[in-house]
Every structure is written in C-alpha cells, then in structure tokens.
N, C-alpha and C positions, 0 to 999 in steps of 0.2 A: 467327432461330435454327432450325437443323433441327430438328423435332417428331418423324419419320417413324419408328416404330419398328424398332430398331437397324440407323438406319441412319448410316454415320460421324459424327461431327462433329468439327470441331476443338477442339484442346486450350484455348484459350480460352473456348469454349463449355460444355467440360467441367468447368473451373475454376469458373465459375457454377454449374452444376446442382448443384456437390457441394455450396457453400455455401449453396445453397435447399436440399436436403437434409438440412445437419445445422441446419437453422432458422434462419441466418444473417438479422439484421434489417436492421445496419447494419456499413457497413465506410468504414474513417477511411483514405486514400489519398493521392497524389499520382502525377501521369501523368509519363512518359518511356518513351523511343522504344522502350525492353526490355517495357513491357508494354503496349503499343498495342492490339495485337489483344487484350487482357484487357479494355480498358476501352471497346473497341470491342462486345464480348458483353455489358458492362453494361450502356452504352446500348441496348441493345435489348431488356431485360428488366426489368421492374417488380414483384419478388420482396423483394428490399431497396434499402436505398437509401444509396448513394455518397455521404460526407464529404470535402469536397474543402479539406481543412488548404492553409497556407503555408510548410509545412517538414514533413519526413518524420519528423523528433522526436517532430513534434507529435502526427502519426498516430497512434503508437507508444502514448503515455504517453493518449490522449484512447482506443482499444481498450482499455487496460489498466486503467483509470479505469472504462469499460464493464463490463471485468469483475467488477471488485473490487467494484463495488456491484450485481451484478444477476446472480452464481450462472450466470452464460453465459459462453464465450468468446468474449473479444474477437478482432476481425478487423481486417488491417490491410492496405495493399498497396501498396506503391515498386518504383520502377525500378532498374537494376544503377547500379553505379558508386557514385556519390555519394550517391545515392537509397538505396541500402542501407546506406554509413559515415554517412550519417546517422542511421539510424534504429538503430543498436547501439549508442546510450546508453540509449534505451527500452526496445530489448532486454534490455541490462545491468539498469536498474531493475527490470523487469516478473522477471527472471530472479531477482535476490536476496531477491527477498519471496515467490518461489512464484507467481506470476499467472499463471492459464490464458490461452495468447492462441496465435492460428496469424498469421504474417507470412508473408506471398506474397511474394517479391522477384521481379523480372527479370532476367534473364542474356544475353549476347551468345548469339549462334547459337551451337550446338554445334561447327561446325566452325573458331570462333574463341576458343574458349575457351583458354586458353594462348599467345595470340600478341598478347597486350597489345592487344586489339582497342579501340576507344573506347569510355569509361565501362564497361571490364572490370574487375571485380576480383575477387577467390578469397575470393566471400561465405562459403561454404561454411569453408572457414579462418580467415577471419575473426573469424566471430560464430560458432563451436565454443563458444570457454571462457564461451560468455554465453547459451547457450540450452540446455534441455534434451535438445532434440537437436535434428540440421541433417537437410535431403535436397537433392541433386542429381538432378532429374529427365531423366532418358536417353534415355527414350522414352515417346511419349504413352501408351502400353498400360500402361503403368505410372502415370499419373499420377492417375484415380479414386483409387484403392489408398492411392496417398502420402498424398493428403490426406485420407483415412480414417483413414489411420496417424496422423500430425501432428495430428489433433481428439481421436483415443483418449489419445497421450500426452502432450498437451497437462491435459489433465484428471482426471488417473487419477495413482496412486500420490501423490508429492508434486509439485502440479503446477509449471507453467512453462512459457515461451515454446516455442514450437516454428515451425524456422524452412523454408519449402518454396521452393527456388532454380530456376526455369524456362526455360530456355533463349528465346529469343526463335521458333527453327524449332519449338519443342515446342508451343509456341503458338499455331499456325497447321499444325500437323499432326494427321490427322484418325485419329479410334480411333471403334471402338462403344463408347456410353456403358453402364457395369456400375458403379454403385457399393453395395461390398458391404456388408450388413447388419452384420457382427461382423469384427473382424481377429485373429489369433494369432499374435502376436510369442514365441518361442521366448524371448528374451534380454531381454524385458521381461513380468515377472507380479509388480505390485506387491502388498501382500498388505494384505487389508483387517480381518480380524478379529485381535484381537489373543489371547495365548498365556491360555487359563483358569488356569492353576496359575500363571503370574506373575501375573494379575489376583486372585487367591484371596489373595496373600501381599502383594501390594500393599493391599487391601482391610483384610487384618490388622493390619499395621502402620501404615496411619490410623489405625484403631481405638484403639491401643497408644499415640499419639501423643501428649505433653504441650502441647508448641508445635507445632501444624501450622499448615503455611503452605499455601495454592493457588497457585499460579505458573502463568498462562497466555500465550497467545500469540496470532500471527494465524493459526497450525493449525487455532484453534477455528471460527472463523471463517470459515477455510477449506472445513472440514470440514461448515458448518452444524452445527453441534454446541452454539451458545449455550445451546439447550432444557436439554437434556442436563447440560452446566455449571451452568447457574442449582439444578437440583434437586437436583446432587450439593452443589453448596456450602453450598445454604439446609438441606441436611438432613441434614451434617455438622454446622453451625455457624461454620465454620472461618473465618478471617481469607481474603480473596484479592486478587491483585494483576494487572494484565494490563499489558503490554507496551508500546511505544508503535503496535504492529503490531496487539495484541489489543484495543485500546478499544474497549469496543462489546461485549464477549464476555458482561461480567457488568454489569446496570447499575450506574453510576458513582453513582446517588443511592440506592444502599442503603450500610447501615452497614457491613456488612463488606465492600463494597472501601475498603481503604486507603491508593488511590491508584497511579502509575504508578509504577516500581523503576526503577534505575538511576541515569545520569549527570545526569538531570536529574530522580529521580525525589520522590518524598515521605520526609523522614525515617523516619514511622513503615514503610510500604514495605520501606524498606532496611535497616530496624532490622531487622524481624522477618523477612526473607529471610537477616539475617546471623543471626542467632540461634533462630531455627526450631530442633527437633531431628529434624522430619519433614516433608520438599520436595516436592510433588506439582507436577511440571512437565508440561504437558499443552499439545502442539502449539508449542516454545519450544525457541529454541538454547543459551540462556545465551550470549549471545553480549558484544563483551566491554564495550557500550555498556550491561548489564543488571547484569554482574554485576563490572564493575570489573575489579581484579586477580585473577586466580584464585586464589594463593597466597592475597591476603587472606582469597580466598570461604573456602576452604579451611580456612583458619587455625580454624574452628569446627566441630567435628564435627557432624555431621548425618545422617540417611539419608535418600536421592534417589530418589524414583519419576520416572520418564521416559517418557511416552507420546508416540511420535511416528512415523508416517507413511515416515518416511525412514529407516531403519538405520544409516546416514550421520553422521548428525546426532550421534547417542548416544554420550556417552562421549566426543564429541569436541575439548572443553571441559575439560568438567569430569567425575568420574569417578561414575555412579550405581551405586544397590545395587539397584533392579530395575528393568532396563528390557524396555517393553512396546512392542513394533511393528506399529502397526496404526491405520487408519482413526483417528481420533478419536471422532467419531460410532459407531461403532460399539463401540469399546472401554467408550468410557463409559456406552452401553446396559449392555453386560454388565455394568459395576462397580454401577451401580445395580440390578441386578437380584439380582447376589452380598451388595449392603449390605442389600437388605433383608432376605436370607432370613440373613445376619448372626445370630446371637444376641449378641454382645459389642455394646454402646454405644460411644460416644467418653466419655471419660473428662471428665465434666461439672467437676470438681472443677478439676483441672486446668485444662480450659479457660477456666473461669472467669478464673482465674487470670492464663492469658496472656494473657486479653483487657482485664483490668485494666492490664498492663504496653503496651498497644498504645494503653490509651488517654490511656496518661500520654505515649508517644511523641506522638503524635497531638494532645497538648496543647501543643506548644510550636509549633503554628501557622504551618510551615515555608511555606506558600503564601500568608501573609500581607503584604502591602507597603505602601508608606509611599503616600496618597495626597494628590493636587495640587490647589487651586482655580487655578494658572497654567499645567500643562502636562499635555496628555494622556500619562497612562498606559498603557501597552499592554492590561495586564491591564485596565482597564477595559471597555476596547473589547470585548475577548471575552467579558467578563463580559456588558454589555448586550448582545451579540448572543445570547449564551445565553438570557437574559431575552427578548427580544424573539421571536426565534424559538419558546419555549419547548420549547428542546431539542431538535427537532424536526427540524432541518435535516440536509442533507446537507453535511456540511463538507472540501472539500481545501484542504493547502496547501503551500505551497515550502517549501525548508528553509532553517534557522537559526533566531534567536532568535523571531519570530512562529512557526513552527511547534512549539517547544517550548509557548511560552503559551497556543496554542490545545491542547495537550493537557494543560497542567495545567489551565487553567479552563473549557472547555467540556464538561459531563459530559454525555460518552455515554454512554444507557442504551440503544441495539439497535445490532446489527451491520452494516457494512457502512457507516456513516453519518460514519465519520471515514478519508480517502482521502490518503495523503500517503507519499513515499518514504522508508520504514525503513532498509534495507540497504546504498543508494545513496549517499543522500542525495542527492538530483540538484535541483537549482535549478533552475526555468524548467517542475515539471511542475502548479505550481495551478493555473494558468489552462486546459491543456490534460484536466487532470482534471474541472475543472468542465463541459466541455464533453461528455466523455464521458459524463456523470454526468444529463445533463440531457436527452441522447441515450435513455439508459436511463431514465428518468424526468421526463419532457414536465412533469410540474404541479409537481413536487418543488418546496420552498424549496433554495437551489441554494446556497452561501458560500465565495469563496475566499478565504483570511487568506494573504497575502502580502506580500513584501516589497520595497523598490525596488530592490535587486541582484537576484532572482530575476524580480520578472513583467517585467523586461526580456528575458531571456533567452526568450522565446515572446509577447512583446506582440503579436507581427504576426497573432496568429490571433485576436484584437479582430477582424480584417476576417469572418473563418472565423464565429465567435459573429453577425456581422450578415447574413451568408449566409442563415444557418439559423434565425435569430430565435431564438437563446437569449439566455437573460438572468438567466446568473447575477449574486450581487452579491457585486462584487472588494472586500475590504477591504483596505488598503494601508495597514502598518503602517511609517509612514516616520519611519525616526529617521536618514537622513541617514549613514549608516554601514554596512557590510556588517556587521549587529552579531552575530554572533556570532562571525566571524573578530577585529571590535573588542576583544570580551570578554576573548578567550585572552590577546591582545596585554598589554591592562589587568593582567591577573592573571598569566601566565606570563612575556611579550616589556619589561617596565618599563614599560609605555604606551607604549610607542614604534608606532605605527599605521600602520605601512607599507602603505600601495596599499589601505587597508580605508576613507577616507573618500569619500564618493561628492561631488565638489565641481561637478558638471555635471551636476544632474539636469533632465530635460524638465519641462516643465509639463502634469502627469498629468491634470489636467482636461480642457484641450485639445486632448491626443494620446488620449483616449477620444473627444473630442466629434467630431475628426477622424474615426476611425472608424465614426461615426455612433450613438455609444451618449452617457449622461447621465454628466456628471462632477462633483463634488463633492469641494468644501477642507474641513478639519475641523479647528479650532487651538484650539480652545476645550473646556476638558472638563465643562462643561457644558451643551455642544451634541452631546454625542457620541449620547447617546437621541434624540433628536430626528433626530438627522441618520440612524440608522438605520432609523428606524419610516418617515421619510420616501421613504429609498432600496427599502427589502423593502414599500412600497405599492404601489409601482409596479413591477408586478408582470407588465407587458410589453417593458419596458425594461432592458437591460445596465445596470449604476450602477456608473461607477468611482467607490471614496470615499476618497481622500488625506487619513488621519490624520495629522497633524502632529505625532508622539509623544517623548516624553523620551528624547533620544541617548546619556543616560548608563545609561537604565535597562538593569540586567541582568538574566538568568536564575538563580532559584536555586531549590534548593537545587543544591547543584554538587560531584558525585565528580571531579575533576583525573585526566588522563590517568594511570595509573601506580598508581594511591590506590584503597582498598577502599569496602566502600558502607557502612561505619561511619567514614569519613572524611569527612565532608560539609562543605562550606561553605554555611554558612546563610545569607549575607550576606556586603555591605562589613567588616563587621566582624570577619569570621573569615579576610580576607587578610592 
C-alpha cells in the first residue's frame, strides 16, 4: 500500500484506511470478482482482520451480532450480483431492530452499470426500503467522504444499516487519501436532547400516577441508557416491563420487572400495561407483537409518555399524550435530574395499592409447566443453562418456539447479553450471531438456543466457527417440528400441520463432528445438567448439543393474532 504522503492511491486502498480510521477491528465478508482489488488491499494490511463466512447472510447477521453486543459498528463486505441479494435479509434484520452496521458491496464498472453486465444488479434499488440509507460511489474523490458519511449515519439519530455500492473501476481508481474529521449533512440532524417543558409535564404526571407502568425497549439499550433506566425505576418504585428487543435494560431478577409483554408475554405484564392509568414508553414502538389489537389497547383509558429517538415512531401506533424526542440517554439524565429537584412524591398509597393487584396477577404463575421424568422439556433446558451459566452468558437465538423460551426463562440482568431477531424474525441468524458475538468477545460464555428448522438455514458456517476457533455452545432444541408454525396450526388450522413436520432430519451429532467440532444426543431429562456442565467445560471446543425435547410442548402464555393483551391463553386448557 502506498505510504507516501498525498500521494494517490487507489480506491481500494482507500476503503481500508478509512475502516483503520474509524477503529474498524473486524470485518465478516465473502470475495467475488466486484471486490477483488478490495480484498486485494486487505491482504496486504494487518490493521483488522478479515472473516471469511460461507454465505454473504452469514456476514451480514455475524457484523450485526458484532454490533449489538459491543456498542461498535459492525462491518461487512460482498460482491455485486448475488453477493449483495444475498445479504438483504441481514440487511432487512439488522434494518428492523435499529443496528448500526456499514455494508460495502461491489458493483460492475461504471461504464456497465445499466447493460445487464454479469452479476449486475440495482443494489442501490434494491436494498433502499431495507437500509437507512444507500450510496452509489461515482467517483473515487468522493469515496473517503461516502464512507464517513455511511459511519456518521450509520450510528447517530436512530441507527441502522447503511449501505456503500462501489463500482469495480472506482476501486482500482487512484485519489489523494483526505478522510475528514466531522461531516454536515444539511437533510440529516438528528436531534439528541429532548424538549424541558414536555420532560417537566411528563415528570408531573408520573408523579400524579395511581397505576404506573415502565414500558421499555431495545432504544434503551441502544442508547446505553440501562444506568439511567435502573435509577429512574428503582426510585420511582414503579412496576417495569422490557420488550423482547429490550431484555437486559432492567435486571430480570429484581422484583419489579414483571416480566416480558405481549404475544408471548407474562400475564401480570399484560395485565398491568392493559390497565395502567400512566404508560412511560421509553425507546419502544408498541409495535403490534407487544401490544396486540390496538382498539383492545385502547379500549382502556390511560396517559402515554413516549420517549424515542425517531419522531417517526410516535403516535404511529398508538396515539400518546406527551411525546418526547430525543436521545434516550440523554432525556433520561434530564428526567432524573427534574425528579429530584421534584417537590411532589409518587403517590405511596396508591402505589401500594397497585402493586398488591400485580401481585395477585403475578400469582397465578403463568410461566409455570407441567414437568417430565420421560421427556425433555424445553423449558428446562433453559432453565439449567441459566443455572449453569449463572446468568452470565451471552445468549443468541433463531426464532420460533426456542426463542420465545429462551426469553421467558433465561433472566437477563445486563444489556446486550440476549441477541436475537425482533422485527424480522429471520430463522438461520443464531448461529451466525454467536459468531459475531465471540468475535467481539474472545473469552465470553458464548449460547446459542436454536432450533432444527432454523440452524439448518446457516449450518454451513460450523466450517467458518472451525476456521477461526470459536466455540460457542449450540443448544438445539429439537422437537421434530418447525414448532411454532406447528402451534398456530394446533390452535388456529384444526391441527392440520401442513409442511411444519420435519420428517428428514440429519444426524446433528455427526454433521457437527463432520465439521470438526463435539457433538452430543440428549433424550433423557435427567441428563440434561450433566450434559451441559459437560459441554460449557470444554471450553475450547464448538459442542453441538441435540436435545430431544417434547414435540407437543407449546408456548404460553399466548395473545392470538387479532386479540387484546387481556385476552390470554394460559394454556391447553383455555383452547
């Protein structure tokens, strides 16, 4: 790489200095012929260090993983054509939850852009409705600049993906290297403090509040703003709930959180978000997996504080009475600084009150299930890895019915430590999350809960995890069913289970041991302890562990498509 002071270098060389410049450590990738000369300036620089995934998904969702646990953005980088429609479901995930991440793609030469050139396509069109924002780089004098721009909005207001498209000539075209300190985007000034006289009347009407509820989100989390959270709540008193986005904001083993809301949340949860008469939503969409029906939500009067980042957001749901925009972190410095100079209390009498009614909800035990001496339970498994790990771990997972049970029974008490697709729901991102995850944190206890319709969907980066000697441990929660689409079927379709039984599955021992990591059967649920202390000992080793779990067991408590969050099925019984 040219060294000589300003003297040209090519835009592929340039692409590197900027990501040594904004601290870049690691970057999750896959090579094609659009970004040759890209991966050609990597090899010859020892700054960070190149992930070389088996699918440009994988990139995608193991950068975004990166970020989500480690307050940096993620970095990623694929070739045009296929290389990039690959990686716009990662896109799409990392885009619906807010994740800071910059994706590099390649592009055909500028002067074939439009003429259906080989592995051409209109990334740029494309992945629009799925990233914060897109760039088409024109010319290399421009391209320092771009990718300044793409890290600033990448990270700033409410983040998200940002995507940077490179022509293949722009990459082997030579500029003087300037990357500048600060950028000033005219049409982009997100705004960080939020408004004193809504936060003054918001502060008030806490105060004034009978039944106050806390409602947060992965904004908190976003924001870094857990600190902030813990002290407003603990010195209110107030009941709080976080999201399945926000786990980790408030710890899960204090008394007042009351667990996660919504479609699969906790009775008392849903009780007291339905019947609250004052709603502090902070860093949260209400979005409709949280809050049900709206008309139900509705159906109860209430007043709504709204603290969030995005102006966007607000009102856009559900209708609040003061909404606040601005930072998280930030707003809630000020609210705690407003409560304490405060002369009104919260209304002890009252509260009392409602915390008695939360704990009679709270007593009918909705996360309790029927246990086996002849088949493993799902919930167990997560229960003992809670235990075993002691809470401690870093946990992603795929979705459906395993990643619901890992967010009712595994209590997270710090942020960033529970990593899983909210918005998406994208199947196939535990295993790649665990890797990013491990990237970011070399010594970490590592856990991914998934399941055998999902860790098929990215099995092949087992090869990627043996590369790099990571070694998370896959929990594989197999009930032989794609069981959450099973579930609806059960309860909405008459049990009629179309295309949801998995009747061809591998032998998951095997196809790990294949890959060169430890495999392990698990059919006995009195082997489940054992077999986990044994897997998280060995603690240089990848450990697939194939639980053999109850095919019929389901997810509850359970809000139905349509249905309020005072409409719960507790159980078999309430079908």
């Amino acid at each position: 790489m040219n060294t000589e002071a300003n003297a040209p270098i090519t835009g592929a060389e340039i692409v590197v200095r900027c990501l040594v410049e904004e601290g870049v450590e690691h970057v999750f990738g896959y090579p094609g012929g659009a970004v040759l000369y890209i991966y050609d300036a990597i090899f010859k620089q020892d700054k960070f260090q190149h992930i070389l995934v088996r699918h440009e998904q994988a990139a995608i969702h193991a950068a975004d993983a990166y970020s989500r646990c480690s307050q940096k953005t993620g970095v990623a980088l694929v070739t045009s054509g296929p290389g990039v429609t690959n990686a716009v479901t990662g896109l799409s995930t990392a885009y619906m939850d807010s994740i800071p991440m910059v994706v590099i793609s390649g592009q055909v030469p500028s002067h074939a852009i439009g003429q259906d050139a080989f592995q051409e396509c209109d990334t740029v069109g494309i992945t629009r409705p799925v990233v914060k924002h897109n760039f088409l780089v024109k010319d290399v004098k421009d391209l320092a600049e771009t990718i300044k721009k793409a890290f600033f909005i990448a990270r700033t207001g409410r983040p998200g993906p940002v995507l940077v498209d490179i022509p293949k000539d722009i990459s082997m075209h030579k500029a003087v290297y300037h990357y500048p300190k600060d950028v000033e985007m005219r049409s982009y000034r997100p705004v960080d403090k939020g408004h004193s006289g809504q936060i003054r009347k918001a502060v008030q009407m806490l105060l004034s509040a009978e039944r106050p509820m806390i409602y947060t989100g992965g904004g908190v989390i976003l924001a870094n703003a857990t600190n902030e959270l813990t002290k407003l709540c603990d010195r209110l008193g107030f009941p709080i709930t976080n999201t399945l986005m926000g786990l980790g904001s408030y710890p899960a083993t204090n008394d007042k959180f009351v667990g996660m809301p919504g479609m699969h949340g906790t009775y008392e949860a849903n009780m007291a978000m339905q019947n609250c008469d004052v709603l502090i939503a902070i860093g949260a969409r209400f979005d409709d997996r949280v809050i049900g029906n709206p008309k139900h939500f509705a159906s109860n009067p209430r007043k709504i504080i709204h603290i969030d980042i995005d102006p966007s957001s607000i009102s856009k749901r559900v209708k609040v009475d003061i909404p606040i925009v601005g930072n998280v972190k930030d707003v809630l410095i000020e609210f705690l600084t407003q409560l304490d100079a405060a002369e009104q209390k919260p209304n002890a009498a009252a509260l009392s009150s409602w915390w008695k009614q939360i704990y009679e909800w709270r007593g009918r035990e909705c996360l309790k299930y029927a246990t086996s001496d002849l088949v493993i339970k799902p919930q167990q498994v997560v229960e003992s890895l809670w235990d075993i790990t002691k809470g401690d771990a870093f946990v992603t997972s795929d979705v459906g019915q395993h990643q619901m049970w890992a967010a009712q029974y595994y209590k997270f008490d710090k942020p960033r430590r529970w990593l899983n697709s909210g918005g998406l729901g994208t199947m196939g991102v535990g295993l790649p999350y665990a890797m990013g995850v491990q990237m970011a944190n070399p010594d970490a206890t590592v856990a991914c809960i998934t399941g055998e319709g999902s860790i098929q969907m990215n099995i092949q980066e087992l090869a990627t995890c043996k590369q790099y000697h990571l070694t998370p441990k896959i929990i594989l929660l197999n009930n032989r069913f794609l069981g959450m689409v099973r579930q609806w079927q059960q309860i909405d379709y008459g049990s009629r289970y179309s295309e949801s039984y998995m009747d061809s599955l591998p032998d998951f021992e095997k196809l790990a041991e294949a890959y060169g990591h430890v495999g392990m059967r698990i059919e006995k649920p009195g082997d489940v302890e054992g077999a986990l202390k044994e897997a998280f000992a060995m603690k240089d080793r990848l450990v697939f562990m194939n639980f053999l779990t109850d095919p019929s067991e389901n997810v509850w408590p359970m809000v139905k498509a349509g249905k309020g969050l005072s409409e719960m099925l507790l159980g078999s019984e309430d079908l």
